[in-house]
C-alpha positions, 0 to 999 in steps of 0.5 A: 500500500502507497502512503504519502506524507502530505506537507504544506506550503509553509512546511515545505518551504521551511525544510527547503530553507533548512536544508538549504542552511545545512547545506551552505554550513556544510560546503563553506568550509570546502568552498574555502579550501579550495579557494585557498588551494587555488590562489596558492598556485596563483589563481585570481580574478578573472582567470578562466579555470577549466573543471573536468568532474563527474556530476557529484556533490563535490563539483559545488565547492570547486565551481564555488572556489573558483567564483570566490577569487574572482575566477570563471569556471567553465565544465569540460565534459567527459563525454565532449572530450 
C-alpha cells in the first residue's frame, strides 16, 4: 500500500530553507579550501579555470572556489572530450 506524507506550503518551504542552511554550513568550509588551494598556485580574478568532474556533490565547492577569487569556471565534459 502507497502512503504519502502530505506537507504544506509553509512546511515545505521551511525544510527547503533548512536544508538549504545545512547545506551552505556544510560546503563553506570546502568552498574555502579550495579557494585557498587555488590562489596558492596563483589563481585570481578573472582567470578562466577549466573543471573536468563527474556530476557529484563535490563539483559545488570547486565551481564555488573558483567564483570566490574572482575566477570563471567553465565544465569540460567527459563525454565532449
Amino acid at each position: 500500500m502507497n502512503q504519502h506524507t502530505s506537507l504544506s506550503h509553509s512546511d515545505a518551504e521551511k525544510a527547503i530553507a533548512a536544508m538549504k542552511a545545512d547545506l551552505e554550513r556544510r560546503k563553506l568550509p570546502a568552498v574555502l579550501a579550495v579557494a585557498g588551494g587555488l590562489a596558492a598556485i596563483g589563481v585570481g580574478k578573472g582567470d578562466t579555470v577549466a573543471l573536468m568532474l563527474n556530476n557529484r556533490l563535490e563539483f559545488f565547492p570547486i565551481d564555488l572556489g573558483v567564483v570566490t577569487l574572482g575566477g570563471v569556471p567553465f565544465s569540460i565534459y567527459q563525454t565532449a572530450s
